[in-house]
Structures are given as C-alpha cells and as structure tokens.
ZAMARGU-4260 file (C-alpha; in steps of 0.2 Angstrom, whole numbers, plus 5000, padded with zeros to 4 digits):
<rodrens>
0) 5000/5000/5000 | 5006/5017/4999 | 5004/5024/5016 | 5001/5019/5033 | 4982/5019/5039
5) 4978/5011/5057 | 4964/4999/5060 | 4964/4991/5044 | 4957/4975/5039 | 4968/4960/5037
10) 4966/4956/5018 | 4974/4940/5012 | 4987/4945/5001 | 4991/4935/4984 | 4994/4922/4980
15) 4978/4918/4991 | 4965/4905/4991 | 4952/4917/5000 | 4945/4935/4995 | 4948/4931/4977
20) 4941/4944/4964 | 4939/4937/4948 | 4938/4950/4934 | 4925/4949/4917 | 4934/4952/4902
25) 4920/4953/4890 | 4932/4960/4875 | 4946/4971/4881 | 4961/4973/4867 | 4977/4968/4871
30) 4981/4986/4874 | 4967/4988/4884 | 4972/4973/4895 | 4990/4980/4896 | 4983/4996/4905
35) 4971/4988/4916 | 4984/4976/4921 | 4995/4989/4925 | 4985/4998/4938 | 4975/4981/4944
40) 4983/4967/4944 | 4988/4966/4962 | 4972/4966/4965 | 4967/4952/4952 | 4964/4934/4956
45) 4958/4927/4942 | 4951/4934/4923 | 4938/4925/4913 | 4935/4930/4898 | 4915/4931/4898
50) 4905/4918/4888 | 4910/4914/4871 | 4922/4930/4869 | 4937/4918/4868 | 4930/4912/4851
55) 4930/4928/4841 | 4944/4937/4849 | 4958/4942/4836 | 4977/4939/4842 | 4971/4929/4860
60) 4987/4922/4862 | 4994/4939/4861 | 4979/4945/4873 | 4983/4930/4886 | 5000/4932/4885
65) 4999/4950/4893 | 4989/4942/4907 | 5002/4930/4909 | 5015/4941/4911 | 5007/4947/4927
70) 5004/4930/4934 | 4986/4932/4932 | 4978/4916/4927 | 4962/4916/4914 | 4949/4906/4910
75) 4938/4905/4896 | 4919/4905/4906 | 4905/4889/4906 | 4897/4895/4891 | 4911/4893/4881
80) 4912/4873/4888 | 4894/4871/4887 | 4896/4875/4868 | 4910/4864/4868 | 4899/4850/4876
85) 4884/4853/4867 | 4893/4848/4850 | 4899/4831/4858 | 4918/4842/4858 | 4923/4838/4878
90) 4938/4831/4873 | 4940/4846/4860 | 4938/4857/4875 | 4951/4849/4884 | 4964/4850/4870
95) 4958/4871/4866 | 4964/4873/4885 | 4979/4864/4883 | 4986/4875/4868 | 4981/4890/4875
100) 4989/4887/4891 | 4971/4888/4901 | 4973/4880/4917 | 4957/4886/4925 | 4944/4879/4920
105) 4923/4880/4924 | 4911/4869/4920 | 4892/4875/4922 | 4876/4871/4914 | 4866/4888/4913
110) 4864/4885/4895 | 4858/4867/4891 | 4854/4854/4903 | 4866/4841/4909 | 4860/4827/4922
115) 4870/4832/4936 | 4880/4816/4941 | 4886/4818/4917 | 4893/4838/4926 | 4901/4830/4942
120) 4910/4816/4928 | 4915/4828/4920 | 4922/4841/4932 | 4931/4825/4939 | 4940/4822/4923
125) 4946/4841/4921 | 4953/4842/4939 | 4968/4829/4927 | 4971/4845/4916 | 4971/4859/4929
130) 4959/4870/4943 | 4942/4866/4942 | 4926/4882/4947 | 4911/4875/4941 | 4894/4885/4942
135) 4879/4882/4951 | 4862/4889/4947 | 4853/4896/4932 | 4852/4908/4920 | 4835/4907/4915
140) 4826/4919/4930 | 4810/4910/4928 | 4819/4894/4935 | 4820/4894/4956 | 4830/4880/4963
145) 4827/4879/4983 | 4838/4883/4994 | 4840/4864/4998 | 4846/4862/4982 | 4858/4873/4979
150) 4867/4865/4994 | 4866/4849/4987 | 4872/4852/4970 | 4886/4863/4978 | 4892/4850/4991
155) 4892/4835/4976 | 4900/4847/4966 | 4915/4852/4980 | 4916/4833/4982 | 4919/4830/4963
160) 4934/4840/4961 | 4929/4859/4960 | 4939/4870/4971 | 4926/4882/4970 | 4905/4882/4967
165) 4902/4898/4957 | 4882/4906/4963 | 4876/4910/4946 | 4868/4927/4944 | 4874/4931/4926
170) 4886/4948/4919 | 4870/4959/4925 | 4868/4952/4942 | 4849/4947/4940 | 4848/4929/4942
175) 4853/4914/4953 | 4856/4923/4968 | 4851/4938/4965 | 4830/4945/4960 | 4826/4952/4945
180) 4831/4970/4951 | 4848/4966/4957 | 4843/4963/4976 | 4851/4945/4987 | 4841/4932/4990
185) 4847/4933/5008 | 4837/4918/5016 | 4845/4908/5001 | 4862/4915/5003 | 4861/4912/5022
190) 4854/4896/5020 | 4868/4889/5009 | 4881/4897/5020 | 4875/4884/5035 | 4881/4872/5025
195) 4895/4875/5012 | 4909/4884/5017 | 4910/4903/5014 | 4927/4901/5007 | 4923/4887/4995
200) 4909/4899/4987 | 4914/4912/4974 | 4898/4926/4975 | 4895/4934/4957 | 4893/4950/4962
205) 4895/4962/4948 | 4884/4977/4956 | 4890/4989/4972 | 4876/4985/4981 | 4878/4967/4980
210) 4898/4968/4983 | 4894/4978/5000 | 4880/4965/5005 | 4893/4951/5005 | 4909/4960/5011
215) 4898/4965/5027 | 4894/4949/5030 | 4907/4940/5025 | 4921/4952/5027 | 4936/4961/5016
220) 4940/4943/5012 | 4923/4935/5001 | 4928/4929/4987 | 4917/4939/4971 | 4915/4937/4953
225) 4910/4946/4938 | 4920/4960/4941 | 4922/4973/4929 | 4937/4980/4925 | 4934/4997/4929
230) 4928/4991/4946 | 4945/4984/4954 | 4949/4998/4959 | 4933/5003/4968 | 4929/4987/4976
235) 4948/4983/4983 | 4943/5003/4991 | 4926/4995/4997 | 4935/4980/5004 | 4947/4989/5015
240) 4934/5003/5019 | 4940/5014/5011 | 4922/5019/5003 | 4907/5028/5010 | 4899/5012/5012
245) 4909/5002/5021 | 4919/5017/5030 | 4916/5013/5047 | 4914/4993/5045 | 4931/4988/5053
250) 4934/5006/5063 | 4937/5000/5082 | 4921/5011/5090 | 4928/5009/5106 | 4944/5023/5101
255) 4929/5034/5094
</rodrens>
C-alpha cells in the first residue's frame, strides 16, 4: 500500500485461496488489457474472459500472453464449455485449453441441461488438466432451485473435484442469487452458508450493492466474481473501507 492507515482490515494478500476477485473480460484489446493490468493486477485473482468471447477474439494468444506476464491466470467461462459440450467436443475442450495454456477451468450448465451426476463426471475428469470452478444455478430467472438444492448440487460438486461452486447470477447480476432487480436472496444465501463453506463459494457480484451486501457479511475477504474491470479499483477501496459504504465497517468504536 502506499501509506500507513491504522485499523485496517487483514486482507489476504496473493497468491491467496480466500478473498479472490475474479475480473470479466468481455472483450478488452490487448492494449486495453495491458493498461488495466497495469494499475490492477495486484488486486486480480483470476480473469475470465466472459461467455463465448474467447471464440471471436483476434490475436488471443497475444491477449493472454499479457495476462500471463502478470501472473494472472484466465479462464475461458462455462458458456464457452457448454458450447464445447453441446457439440459432443469435451475432449476438444480439453485440448483448446491445453494450447492456449488455460489452466482454470469451469464447467456450468446455465445454458443446456446436463444430468447432474454427466457435470460431476465431467468436472472429475478436468481436475487431470488443471483447477476446476464450476457454476451452480441458472440463467434462466424464471427457473427457482430451493435453497436445499443449491446446497446439494454445491456440496456433490465440491466433492467431485471443483475448488470452487460459482452462485450464478449472470454479467447483469439478476439471476441465481440475486432477484430480477439486482437485490440477494438473503434467506437463500444464508441458508447455503449453513452448510458450504463461505470460502469454497465464489459470489458473482457484479453490482456495488451486491459487493457491500457480501463483504459486510462476509468480510474484506469474500471471494466475488464478475467484476468489471473498471471496478477493481473501487471494490479493493470497498473492501478495506475505504468507501462511503463500508467506511466505518472495521473502525474499532471503542477509540471513537
């Protein structure tokens, strides 16, 4: 950091395996990427490059090779394995990751159906090529899985290989977790929390209002996905309160 400030939070520092941020690169160019790493990247767990974006981006070797240069692993997003999978192309998939150097991989079935003990199979046989996140819940809003439920696929999912269950809410943050207008479905995050590990859970969060819910009651150290670039910055701030909203969250009251 660049000064001393008293009562600070104790944020993990990287490499970490809590208080992850994972970032949304939904089409940056190279040079973009180059300045947002600049500024970011000590801040940046993990970079996905959102849905099938991978696909149809020019010099992405190029592109991934800055991101590499920073340490900052990538991945290319579930939609882009469930358009793998739905062309009968797992093994395809496998071999895309392996030129490209991806060594984080997610498997989710937002997009088509997959019995679930087929996705466990399958996230068991990518844990042999590298680090597993596979996403639970759906991206269709008019489809509610109880809370009961979520906990079950999480926990068979956690079991099968995945170092982290992903709670869907999409790039807008409007599903899954999360209503139609953006707000938590606290009992269901609540519920889940009883039994899945907080820090086994990646939270896509992609709203300011649903990064503060989490961090107050997770702490500086929840992990949150679907970041966007721009918002690094910001929500780093956010977690050390050092934002209007969570400015007096880890203040000692008793020195007030």
């Amino acid at each position: 950091m660049n000064f001393n400030l008293t009562q600070m939070p104790n944020r993990l520092i990287k490499p970490r395996q809590s208080g992850i941020t994972m970032v949304m690169d939904k089409g940056l160019s190279i040079e973009e990427a180059r300045n947002f790493m600049s500024v970011s990247h000590p801040h940046v767990d993990l970079v996905k490059l959102g849905f099938g974006t991978s696909f149809v981006t020019p010099d992405l070797k190029k592109k991934l090779e800055v991101y590499r240069s920073y340490n900052i692993p990538v991945n290319f997003g579930g939609t882009l394995f469930e358009a793998f999978l739905i062309r009968n192309q797992f093994e395809d998939y496998i071999a895309v990751c392996r030129d490209f150097g991806i060594s984080y991989m997610e498997v989710s079935d937002g997009s088509i159906t997959i019995p679930h003990a087929e996705k466990c199979g399958y996230i068991e046989k990518l844990t042999k090529h590298g680090t597993v996140l596979s996403e639970v819940g759906s991206k269709d809003a008019a489809h509610i899985i109880p809370p009961y439920k979520w906990i079950e696929l999480m926990r068979a999912e956690l079991s099968a290989g995945s170092t982290y269950v992903i709670a869907e809410a999409r790039e807008a943050g409007n599903v899954g977790i999360y209503r139609g207008s953006g707000e938590v479905r606290e009992g269901l995050v609540q519920e889940i929390l009883t039994q899945i590990p907080g820090e086994q859970i990646l939270w896509e969060a992609p709203q300011k209002a649903q990064q503060l819910y989490f961090i107050e009651l997770l702490g500086c150290n929840v992990n949150l996905g679907n970041i966007a670039p721009t918002e690094v910055i910001p929500l780093e701030a956010m977690r050390m309160g050092l934002r209007g909203d969570t400015f007096h969250l880890f203040l000692d009251t008793k020195e007030a």
